[in-house]
C-alpha positions as a Markdown table, in Angstrom:
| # | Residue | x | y | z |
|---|---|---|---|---|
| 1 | Unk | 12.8 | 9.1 | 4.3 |
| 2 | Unk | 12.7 | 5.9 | 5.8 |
| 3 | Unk | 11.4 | 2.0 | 4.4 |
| 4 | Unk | 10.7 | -0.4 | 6.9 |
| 5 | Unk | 8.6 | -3.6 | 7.8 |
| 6 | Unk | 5.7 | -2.7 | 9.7 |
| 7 | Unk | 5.4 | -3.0 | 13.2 |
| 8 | Unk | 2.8 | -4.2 | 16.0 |
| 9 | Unk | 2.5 | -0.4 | 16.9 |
| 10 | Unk | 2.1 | 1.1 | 13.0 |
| 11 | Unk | -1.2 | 2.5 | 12.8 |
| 12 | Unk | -3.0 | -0.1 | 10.4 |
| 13 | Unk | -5.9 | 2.9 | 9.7 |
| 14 | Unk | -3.3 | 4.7 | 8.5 |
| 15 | Unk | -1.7 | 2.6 | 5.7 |
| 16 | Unk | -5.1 | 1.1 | 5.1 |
| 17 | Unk | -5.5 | 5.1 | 4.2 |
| 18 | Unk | -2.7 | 5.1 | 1.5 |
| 19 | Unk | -4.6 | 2.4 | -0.6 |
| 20 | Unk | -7.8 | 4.0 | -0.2 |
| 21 | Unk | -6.4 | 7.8 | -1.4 |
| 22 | Unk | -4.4 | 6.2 | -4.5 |
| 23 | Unk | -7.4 | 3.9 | -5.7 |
| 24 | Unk | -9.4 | 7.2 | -5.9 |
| 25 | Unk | -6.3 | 9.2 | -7.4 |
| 26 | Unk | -5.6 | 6.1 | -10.1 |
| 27 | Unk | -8.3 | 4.5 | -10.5 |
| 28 | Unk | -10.6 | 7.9 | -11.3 |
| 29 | Unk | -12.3 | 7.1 | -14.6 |
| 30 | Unk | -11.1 | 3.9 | -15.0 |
| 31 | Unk | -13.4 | 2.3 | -12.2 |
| 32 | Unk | -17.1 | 3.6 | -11.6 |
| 33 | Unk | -16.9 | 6.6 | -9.6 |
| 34 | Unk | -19.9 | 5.5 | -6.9 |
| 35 | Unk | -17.3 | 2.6 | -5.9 |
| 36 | Unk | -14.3 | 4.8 | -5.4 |
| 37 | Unk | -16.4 | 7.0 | -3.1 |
| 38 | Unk | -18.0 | 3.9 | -1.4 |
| 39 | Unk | -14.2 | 3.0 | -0.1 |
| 40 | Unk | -15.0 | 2.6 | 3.5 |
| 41 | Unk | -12.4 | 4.2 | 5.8 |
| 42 | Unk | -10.0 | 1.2 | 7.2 |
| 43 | Unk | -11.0 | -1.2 | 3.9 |
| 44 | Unk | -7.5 | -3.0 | 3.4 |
| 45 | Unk | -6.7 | -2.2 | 7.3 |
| 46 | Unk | -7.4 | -6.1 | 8.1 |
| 47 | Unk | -5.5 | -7.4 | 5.3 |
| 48 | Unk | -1.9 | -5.9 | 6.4 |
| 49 | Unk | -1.3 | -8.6 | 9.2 |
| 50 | Unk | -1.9 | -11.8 | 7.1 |
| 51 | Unk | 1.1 | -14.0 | 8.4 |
| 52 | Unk | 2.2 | -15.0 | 4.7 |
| 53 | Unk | 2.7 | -11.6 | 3.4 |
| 54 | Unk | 5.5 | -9.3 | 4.0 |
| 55 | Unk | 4.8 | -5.6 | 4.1 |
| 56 | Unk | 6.8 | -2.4 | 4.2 |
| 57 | Unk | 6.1 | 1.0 | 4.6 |
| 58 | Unk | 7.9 | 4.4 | 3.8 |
| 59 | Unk | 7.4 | 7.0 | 5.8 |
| 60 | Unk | 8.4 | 11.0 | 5.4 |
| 61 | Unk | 8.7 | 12.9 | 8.1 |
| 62 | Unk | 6.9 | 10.9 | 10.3 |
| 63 | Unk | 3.6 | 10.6 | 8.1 |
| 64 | Unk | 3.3 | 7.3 | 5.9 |
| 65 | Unk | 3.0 | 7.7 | 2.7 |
| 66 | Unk | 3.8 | 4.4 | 0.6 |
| 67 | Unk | 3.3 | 0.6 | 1.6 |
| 68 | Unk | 3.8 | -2.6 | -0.2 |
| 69 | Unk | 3.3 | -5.8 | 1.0 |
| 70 | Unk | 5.1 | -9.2 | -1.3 |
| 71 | Unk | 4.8 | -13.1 | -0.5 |
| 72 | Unk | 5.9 | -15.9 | -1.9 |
| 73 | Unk | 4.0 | -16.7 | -4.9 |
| 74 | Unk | 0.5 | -17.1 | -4.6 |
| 75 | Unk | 0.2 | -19.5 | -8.0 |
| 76 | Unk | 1.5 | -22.8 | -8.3 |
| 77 | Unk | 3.3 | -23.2 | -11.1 |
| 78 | Unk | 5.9 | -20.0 | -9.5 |
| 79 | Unk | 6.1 | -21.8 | -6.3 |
| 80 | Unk | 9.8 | -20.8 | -5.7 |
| 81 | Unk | 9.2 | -17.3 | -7.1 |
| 82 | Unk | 8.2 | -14.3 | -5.2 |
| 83 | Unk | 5.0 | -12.2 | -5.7 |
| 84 | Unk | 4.6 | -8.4 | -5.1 |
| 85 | Unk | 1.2 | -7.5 | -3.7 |
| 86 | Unk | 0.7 | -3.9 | -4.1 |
| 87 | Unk | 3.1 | -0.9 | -4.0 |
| 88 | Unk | 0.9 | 2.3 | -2.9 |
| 89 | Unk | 1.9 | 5.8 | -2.4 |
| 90 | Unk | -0.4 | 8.7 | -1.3 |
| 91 | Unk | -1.3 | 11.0 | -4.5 |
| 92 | Unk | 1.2 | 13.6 | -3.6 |
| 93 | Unk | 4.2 | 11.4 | -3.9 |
| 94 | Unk | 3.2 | 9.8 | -7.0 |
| 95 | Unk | 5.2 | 10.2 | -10.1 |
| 96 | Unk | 8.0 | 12.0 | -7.9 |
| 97 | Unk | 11.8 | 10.6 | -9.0 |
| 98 | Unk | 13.1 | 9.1 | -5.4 |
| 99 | Unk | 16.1 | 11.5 | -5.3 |
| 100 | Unk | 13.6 | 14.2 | -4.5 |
| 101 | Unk | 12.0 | 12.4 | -1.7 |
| 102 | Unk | 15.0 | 11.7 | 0.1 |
């Protein structure tokens, strides 16, 4: 298993395809169903090269199947704090202890 900052090359579809597939897996009952399954394909793909956040992706066996992005903080009064984003995984790899993906 590897973590790393994205790259120019990364295929943005892809990791854009690891938010969509864990909203539907978490957010199933919680948040109406008709949204879930309206995701477009690609949703969070343009938001993955904004030049004030960091992102990282972890990849397993060649397939990516996490990403989270951080920043510094986005609200003023924690202006010398940091922020984390979003930490995604695909369904599969949820709720799996990290010793067991490595």
């Amino acid at each position: 298993m590897e973590i790393r900052y994205i790259t120019p090359t990364d295929n943005r579809i892809a990791i854009s395809k690891i938010y969509e597939e864990s909203w539907k897996c978490a957010y199933k009952g919680i948040i109406p169903q008709d949204y879930l399954d309206s995701i477009p394909k690609g949703r969070w793909s343009s938001t993955l090269d904004n030049p004030n956040w960091k992102t990282l992706i972890c990849i397993d066996n060649c397939k990516i199947v996490g990403t989270s992005s951080f920043c510094k903080s986005r609200f003023e009064q924690f202006q010398d704090w940091g922020e984390v984003i979003s930490i995604y995984l695909l369904p599969d790899y949820m709720g799996k202890a990290m010793e067991k993906l490595l």
